[in-house]
Structures are given as C-alpha cells and as structure tokens.
C-alpha positions as CSV (number, residue, x, y, z in Angstrom):
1,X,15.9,-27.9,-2.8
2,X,12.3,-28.8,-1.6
3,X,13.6,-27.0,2.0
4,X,14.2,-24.1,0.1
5,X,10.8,-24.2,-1.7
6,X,9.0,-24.4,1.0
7,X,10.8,-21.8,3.1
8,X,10.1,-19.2,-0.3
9,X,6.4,-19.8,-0.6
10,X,6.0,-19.5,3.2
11,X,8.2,-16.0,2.9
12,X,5.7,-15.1,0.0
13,X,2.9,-15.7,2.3
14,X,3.8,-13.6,5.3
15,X,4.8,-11.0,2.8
16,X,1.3,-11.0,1.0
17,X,0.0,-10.7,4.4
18,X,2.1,-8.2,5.1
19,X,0.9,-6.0,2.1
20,X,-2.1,-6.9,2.9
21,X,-1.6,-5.2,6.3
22,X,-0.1,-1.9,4.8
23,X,-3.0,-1.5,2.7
24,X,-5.5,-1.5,5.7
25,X,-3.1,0.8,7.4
26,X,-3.3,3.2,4.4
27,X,-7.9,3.1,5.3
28,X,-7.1,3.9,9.2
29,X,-4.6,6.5,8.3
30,X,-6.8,7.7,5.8
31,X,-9.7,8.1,8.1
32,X,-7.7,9.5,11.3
33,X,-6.5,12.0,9.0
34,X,-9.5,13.0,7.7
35,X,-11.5,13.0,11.5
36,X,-8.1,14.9,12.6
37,X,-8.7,18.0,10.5
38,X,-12.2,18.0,11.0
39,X,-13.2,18.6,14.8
40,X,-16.7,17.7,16.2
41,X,-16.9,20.9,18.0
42,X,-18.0,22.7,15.6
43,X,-20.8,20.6,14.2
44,X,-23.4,23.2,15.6
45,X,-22.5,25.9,13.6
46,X,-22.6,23.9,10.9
47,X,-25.6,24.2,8.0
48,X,-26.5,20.6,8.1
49,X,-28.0,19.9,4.4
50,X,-25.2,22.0,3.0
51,X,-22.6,20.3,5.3
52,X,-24.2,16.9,4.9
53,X,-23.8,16.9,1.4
54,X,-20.0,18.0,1.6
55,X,-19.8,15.4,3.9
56,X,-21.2,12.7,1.7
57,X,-19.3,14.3,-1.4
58,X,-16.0,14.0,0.8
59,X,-16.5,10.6,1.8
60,X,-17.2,9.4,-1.8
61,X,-14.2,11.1,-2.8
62,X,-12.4,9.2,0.3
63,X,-13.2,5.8,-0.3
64,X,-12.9,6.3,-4.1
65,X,-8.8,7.4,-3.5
66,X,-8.7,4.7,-0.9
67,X,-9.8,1.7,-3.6
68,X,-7.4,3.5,-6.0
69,X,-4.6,3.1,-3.4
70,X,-5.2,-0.2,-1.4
71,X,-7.2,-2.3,-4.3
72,X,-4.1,-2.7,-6.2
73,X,-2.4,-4.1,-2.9
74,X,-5.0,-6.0,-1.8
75,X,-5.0,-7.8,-5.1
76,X,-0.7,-8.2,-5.1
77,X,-1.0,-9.8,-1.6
78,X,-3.9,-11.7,-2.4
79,X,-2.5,-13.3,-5.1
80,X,1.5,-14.1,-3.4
81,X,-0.8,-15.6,-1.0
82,X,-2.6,-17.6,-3.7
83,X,0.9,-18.4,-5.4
84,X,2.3,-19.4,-2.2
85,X,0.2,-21.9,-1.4
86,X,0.9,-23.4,-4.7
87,X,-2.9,-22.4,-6.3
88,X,-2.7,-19.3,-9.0
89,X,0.7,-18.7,-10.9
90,X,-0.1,-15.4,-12.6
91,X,2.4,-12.9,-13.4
92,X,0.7,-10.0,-13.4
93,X,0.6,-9.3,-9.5
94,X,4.9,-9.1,-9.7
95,X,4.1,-6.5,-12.6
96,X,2.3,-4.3,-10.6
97,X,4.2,-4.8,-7.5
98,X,6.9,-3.8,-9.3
99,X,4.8,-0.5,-10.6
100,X,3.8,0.1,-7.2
101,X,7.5,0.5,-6.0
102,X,8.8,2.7,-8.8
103,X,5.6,5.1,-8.4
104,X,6.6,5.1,-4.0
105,X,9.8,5.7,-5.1
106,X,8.5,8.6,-7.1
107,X,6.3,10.2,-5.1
108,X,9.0,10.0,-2.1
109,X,11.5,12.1,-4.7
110,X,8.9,14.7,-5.4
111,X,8.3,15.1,-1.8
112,X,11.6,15.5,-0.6
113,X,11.9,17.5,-3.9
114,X,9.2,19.7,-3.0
115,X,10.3,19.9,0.7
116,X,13.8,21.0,0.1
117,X,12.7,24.0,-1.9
118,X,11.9,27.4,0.1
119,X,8.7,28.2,-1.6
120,X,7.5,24.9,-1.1
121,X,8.6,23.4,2.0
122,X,5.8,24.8,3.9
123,X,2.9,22.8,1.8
124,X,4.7,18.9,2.9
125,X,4.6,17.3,5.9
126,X,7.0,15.7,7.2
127,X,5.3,12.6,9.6
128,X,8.9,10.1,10.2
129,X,6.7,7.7,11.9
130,X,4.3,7.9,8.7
131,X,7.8,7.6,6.2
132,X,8.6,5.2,8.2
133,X,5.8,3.0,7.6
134,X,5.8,3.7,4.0
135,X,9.8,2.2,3.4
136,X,8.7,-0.6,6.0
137,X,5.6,-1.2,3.0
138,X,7.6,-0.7,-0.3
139,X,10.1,-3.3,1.3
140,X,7.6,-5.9,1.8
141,X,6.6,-5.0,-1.5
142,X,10.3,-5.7,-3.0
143,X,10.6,-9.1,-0.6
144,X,7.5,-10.2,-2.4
145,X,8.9,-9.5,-5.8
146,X,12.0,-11.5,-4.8
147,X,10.4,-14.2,-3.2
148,X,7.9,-14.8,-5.8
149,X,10.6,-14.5,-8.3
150,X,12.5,-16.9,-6.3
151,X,9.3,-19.6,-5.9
152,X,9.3,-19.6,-9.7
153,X,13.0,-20.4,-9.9
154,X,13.1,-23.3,-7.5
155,X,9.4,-24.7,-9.0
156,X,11.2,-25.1,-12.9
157,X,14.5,-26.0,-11.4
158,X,12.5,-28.8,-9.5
159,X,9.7,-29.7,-11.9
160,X,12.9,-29.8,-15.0
C-alpha cells in the first residue's frame, strides 16, 4: 500500500509539472501568434504615438487573457505539486481542474461545431499540431484529477 502511495503522489507531481508546462506553452503560443500576424516590416509606415498606444492597449489586453487562461493552471499544478509532496490538502484545485476540462471540452465542440458549418468554416483554424497539444493538456489535466483522487484514497485507507 505505501508502494502505491508513493508511486500516486510522484504521478501527481510530474502531472502538476506537466500543467504547469502547458500553461507556459499557452504564453509562447500566445506571443508567436500575436508577433506572427503582425510583421516588422511595416513598422515605418506606421504613426508611432497612435501605433504605440494600440500596441500598449494590445498588450494589456494580451497578458490580461493570458492570466485568465494560465493563472488558473498554474495554481491546479502548483497545488498537485504541494499535495504531492504531502504539504497542502485542499480540494479546491480538483474542482477547478475538473471545470477546466469540461470548459476544453466545450470549446473543442463549438469549434468543430462552428467548423463543420459552410458559413462558418472559413473563420476556425484548424492547427493539428496546436489540437494536438491541447488533448495532450486536458489529459494531464484528467491524470491529475485521478491521481489526486487516488492520493486521497490510499492516505484514509492508510491513516484508518
């Protein structure tokens, strides 16, 4: 039983890290996106106080949609980490995992929603490496869920 324990909290770990990983994924794809559609070439024709404040305002805007999307990760694989290593039992990090899945799984049925409809199809993208990437996340997202439900399990069963 205490083999088992041990190999669950060191399965929570890695997937913590892991989550944590997808969330700093989501900043760099973020960014390359954003630089992408945005070429340097024509920065001379460019009003530069006008520009500059689009610029700023666009930034802003960035890292305010970023902290919405990677703060809740970074706090769900912060704390498995945390639970892991036997320091914070809080349940609130599996409730929001949780939420995090079912709004993925969502999103993914709007998109493939929206792109398998004529007069639509033109305004998704379809990146497989990107979708890809995103099921590799929400599965580290449901071994967390299982693993920290699992850690819990074996900690009562061993404790009572």
């Amino acid at each position: 039983m205490k083999k088992a324990l041990l190999k669950s909290e060191d399965n929570l770990v890695s997937n913590g890290r892991g989550v944590i990983a997808f969330s700093v994924w989501t900043v760099i794809k973020s960014f390359m996106l954003m630089f992408q559609n945005n070429p340097t070439s024509k920065v001379e024709s460019l009003n530069l106080p006008h520009s500059l404040l689009e610029w700023i305002v666009c930034m802003l805007v960035l890292l305010l949609i970023m902290a919405v999307l990677t703060g809740p990760r970074l706090y769900i694989g912060i704390s498995a980490i945390s639970e892991g290593k036997g320091s914070r039992k809080r349940r609130g990090y599996i409730i929001l995992a949780t939420l995090v899945v079912l709004l993925n799984l969502v999103i993914f049925a709007v998109l493939l929603w929206l792109r398998g409809r004529p007069e639509t199809s033109q305004l998704v993208e379809f990146d497989p490496v990107a979708m890809v990437i995103e099921v590799t996340s929400m599965s580290a997202l449901v071994e967390l869920i299982l693993s920290a439900r699992r850690v819990r399990r074996l900690r009562r069963a061993e404790e009572g």
